[in-house]
Residue frames as qw, qx, qy, qz and C-alpha x, y, z in Angstrom:
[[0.504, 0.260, -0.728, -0.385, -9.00, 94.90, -43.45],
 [0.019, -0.065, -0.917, 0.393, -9.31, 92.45, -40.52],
 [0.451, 0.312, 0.589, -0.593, -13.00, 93.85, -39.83],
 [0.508, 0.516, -0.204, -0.659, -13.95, 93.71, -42.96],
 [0.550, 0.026, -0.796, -0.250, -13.52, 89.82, -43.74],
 [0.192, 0.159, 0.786, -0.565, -14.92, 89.18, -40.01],
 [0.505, 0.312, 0.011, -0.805, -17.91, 91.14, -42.03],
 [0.641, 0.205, -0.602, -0.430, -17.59, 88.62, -44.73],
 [0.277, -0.040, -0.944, 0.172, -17.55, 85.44, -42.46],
 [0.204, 0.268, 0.752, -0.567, -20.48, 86.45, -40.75],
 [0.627, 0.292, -0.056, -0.720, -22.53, 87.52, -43.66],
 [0.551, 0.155, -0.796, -0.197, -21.21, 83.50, -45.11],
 [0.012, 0.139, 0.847, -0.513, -22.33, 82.23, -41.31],
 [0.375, 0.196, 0.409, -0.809, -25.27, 83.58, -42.04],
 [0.568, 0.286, -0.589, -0.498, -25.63, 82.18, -45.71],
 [0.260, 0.152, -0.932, 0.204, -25.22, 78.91, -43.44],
 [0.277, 0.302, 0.710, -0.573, -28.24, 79.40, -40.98],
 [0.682, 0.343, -0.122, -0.635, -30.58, 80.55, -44.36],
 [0.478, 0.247, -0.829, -0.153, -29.09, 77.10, -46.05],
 [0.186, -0.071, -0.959, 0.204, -30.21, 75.19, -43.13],
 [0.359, 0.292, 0.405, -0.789, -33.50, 76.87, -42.15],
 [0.656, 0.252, -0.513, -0.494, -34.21, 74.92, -46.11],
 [0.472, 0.075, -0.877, 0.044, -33.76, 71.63, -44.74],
 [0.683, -0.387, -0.377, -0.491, -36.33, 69.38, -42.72],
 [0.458, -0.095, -0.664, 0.583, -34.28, 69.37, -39.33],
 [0.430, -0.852, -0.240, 0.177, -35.45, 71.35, -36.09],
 [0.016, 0.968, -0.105, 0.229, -33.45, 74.46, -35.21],
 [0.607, -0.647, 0.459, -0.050, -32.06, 73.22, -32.00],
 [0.932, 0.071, 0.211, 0.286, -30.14, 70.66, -34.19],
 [0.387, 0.834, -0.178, 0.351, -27.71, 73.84, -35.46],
 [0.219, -0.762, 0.493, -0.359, -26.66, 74.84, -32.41],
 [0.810, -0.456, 0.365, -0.051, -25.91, 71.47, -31.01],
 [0.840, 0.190, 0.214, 0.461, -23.75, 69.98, -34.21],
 [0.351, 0.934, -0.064, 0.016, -21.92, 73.52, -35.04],
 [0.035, -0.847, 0.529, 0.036, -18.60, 72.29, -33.28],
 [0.795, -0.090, 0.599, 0.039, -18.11, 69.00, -34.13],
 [0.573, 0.770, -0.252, 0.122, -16.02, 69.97, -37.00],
 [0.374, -0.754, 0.442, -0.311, -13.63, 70.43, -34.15],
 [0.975, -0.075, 0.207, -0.011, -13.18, 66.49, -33.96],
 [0.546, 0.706, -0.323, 0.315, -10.43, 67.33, -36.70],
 [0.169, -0.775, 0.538, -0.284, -8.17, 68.20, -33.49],
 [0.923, -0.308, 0.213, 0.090, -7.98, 64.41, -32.41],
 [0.824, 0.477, -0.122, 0.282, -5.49, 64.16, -35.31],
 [0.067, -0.821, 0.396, -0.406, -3.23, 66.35, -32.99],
 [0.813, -0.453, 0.348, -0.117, -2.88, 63.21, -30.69],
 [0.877, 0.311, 0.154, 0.333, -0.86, 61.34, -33.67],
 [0.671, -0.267, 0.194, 0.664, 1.21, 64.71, -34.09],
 [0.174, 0.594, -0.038, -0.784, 1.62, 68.25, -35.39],
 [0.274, 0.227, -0.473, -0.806, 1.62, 67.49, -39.07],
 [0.065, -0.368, -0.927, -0.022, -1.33, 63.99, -38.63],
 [0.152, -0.440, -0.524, 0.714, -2.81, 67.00, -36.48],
 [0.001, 0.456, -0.263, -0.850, -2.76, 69.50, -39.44],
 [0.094, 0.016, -0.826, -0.556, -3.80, 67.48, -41.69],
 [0.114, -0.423, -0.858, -0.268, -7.03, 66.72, -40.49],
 [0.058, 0.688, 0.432, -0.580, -8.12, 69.55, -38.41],
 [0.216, 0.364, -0.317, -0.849, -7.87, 71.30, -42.24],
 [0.050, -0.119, -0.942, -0.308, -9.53, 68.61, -43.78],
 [0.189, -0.565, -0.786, 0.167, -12.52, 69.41, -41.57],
 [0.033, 0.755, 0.120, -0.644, -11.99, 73.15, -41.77],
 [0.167, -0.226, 0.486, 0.828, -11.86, 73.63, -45.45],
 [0.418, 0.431, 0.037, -0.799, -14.24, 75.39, -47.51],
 [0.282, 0.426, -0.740, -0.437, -13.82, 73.03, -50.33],
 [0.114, -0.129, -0.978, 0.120, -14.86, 69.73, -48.53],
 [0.304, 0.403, 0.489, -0.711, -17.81, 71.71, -46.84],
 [0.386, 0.444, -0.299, -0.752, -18.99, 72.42, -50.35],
 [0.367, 0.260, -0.795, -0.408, -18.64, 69.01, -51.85],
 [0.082, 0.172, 0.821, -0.539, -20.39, 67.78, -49.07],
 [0.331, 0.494, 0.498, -0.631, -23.30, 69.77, -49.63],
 [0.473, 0.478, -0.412, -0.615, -23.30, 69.67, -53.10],
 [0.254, 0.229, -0.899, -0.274, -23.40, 66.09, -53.08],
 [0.043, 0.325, 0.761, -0.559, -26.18, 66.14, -50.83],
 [0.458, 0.556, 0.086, -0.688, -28.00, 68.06, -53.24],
 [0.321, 0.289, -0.735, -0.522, -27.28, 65.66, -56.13],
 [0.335, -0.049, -0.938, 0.069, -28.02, 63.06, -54.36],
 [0.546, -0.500, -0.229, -0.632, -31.10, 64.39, -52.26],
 [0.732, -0.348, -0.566, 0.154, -29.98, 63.42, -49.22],
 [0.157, -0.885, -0.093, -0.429, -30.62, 65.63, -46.59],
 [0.722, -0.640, 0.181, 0.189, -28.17, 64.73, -43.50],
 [0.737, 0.262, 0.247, 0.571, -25.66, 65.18, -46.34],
 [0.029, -0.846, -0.161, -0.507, -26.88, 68.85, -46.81],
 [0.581, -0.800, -0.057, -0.143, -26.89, 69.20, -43.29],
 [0.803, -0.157, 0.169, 0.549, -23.11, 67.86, -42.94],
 [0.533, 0.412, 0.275, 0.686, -21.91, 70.30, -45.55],
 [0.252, -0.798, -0.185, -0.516, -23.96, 73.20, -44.07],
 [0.841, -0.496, -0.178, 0.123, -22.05, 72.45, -41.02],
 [0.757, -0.336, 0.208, 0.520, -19.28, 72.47, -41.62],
 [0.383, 0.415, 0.215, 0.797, -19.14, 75.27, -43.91],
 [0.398, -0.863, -0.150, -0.271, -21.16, 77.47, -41.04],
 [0.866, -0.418, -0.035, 0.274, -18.49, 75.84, -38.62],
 [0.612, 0.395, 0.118, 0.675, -15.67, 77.34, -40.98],
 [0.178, -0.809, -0.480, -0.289, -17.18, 80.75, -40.62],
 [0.459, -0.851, -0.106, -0.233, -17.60, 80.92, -37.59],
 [0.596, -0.611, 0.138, 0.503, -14.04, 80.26, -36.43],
 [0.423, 0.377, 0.131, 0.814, -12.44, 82.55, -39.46],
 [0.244, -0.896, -0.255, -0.268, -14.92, 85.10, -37.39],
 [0.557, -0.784, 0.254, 0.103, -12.65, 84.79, -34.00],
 [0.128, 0.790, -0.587, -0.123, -9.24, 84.52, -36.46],
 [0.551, -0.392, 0.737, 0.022, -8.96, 80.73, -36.17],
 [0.540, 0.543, -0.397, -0.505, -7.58, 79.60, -39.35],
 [0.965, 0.100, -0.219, 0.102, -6.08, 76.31, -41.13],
 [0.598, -0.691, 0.342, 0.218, -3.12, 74.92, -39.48],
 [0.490, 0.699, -0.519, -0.052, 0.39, 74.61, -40.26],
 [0.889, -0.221, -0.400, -0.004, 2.19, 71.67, -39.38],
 [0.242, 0.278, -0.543, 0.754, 4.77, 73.09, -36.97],
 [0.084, -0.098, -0.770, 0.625, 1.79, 73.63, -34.34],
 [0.032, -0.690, -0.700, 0.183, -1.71, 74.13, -33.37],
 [0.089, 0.793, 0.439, -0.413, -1.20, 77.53, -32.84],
 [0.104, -0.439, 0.432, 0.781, 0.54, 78.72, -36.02],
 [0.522, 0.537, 0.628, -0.212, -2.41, 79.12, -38.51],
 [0.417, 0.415, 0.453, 0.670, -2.88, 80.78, -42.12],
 [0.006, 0.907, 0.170, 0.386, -4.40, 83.82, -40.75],
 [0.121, 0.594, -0.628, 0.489, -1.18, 84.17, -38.24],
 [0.435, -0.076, -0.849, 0.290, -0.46, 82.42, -34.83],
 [0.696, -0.442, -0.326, -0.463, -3.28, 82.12, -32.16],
 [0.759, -0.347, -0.460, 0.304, -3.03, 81.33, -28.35],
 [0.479, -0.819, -0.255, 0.186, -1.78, 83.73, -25.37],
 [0.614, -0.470, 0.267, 0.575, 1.74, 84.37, -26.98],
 [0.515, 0.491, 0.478, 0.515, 0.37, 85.29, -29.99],
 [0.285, -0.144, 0.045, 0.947, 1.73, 88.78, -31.42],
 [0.227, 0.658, 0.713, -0.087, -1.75, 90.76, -31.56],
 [0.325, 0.291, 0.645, 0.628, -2.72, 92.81, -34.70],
 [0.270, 0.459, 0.337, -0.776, -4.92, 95.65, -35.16]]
């Protein structure tokens, strides 16, 4: 089951790179904004559940969308681009298992816990 939504997150990463290959940016602008979703994590400085709160905020599928869907209403392309981010961004860490957080800790996520101590799955 595991390889099989990896499957799906990379065929939806990919839906991301066709979505942006529509929009009037250079290439090299993918790779340089894909982790700056990641910013979410400051919230961790305030505390697990500040911490939680926004590193999901920035990883959810939902916001990514509304982003980009308001970027299409509105025809503003760095909107697109935002949304297309950060839903690519999503993706690409459901790819390597890194999910939303819970608020007990960084490494205790919705797709299980993450980090060196974590109990690993086939």
């Amino acid at each position: 089951m595991k390889r099989v939504l990896q499957l799906e997150e990379i065929l939806l990463f990919a839906g991301g790179i066709f979505l942006f290959a529509q929009l009037p940016f250079a290439w090299w602008w993918f790779p340089l904004l894909i982790l700056t979703p990641d910013i979410g994590m400051v919230g961790y400085l305030a505390g697990p559940v500040t911490g939680a709160w926004t590193y999901n905020l920035f990883h959810h599928r939902g916001f990514a969308f509304a982003i980009w869907v308001a970027g299409m209403l509105l025809a503003l392309p760095l909107l697109q681009l935002a949304g297309i981010i950060l839903f690519s961004h999503v993706a690409m860490d459901r790819i390597f298992g890194y999910g939303l957080k819970h608020t007990r800790g960084f490494q205790y996520t919705h797709l299980g816990e993450i980090g060196k101590n974590a109990k690993r799955h086939a």
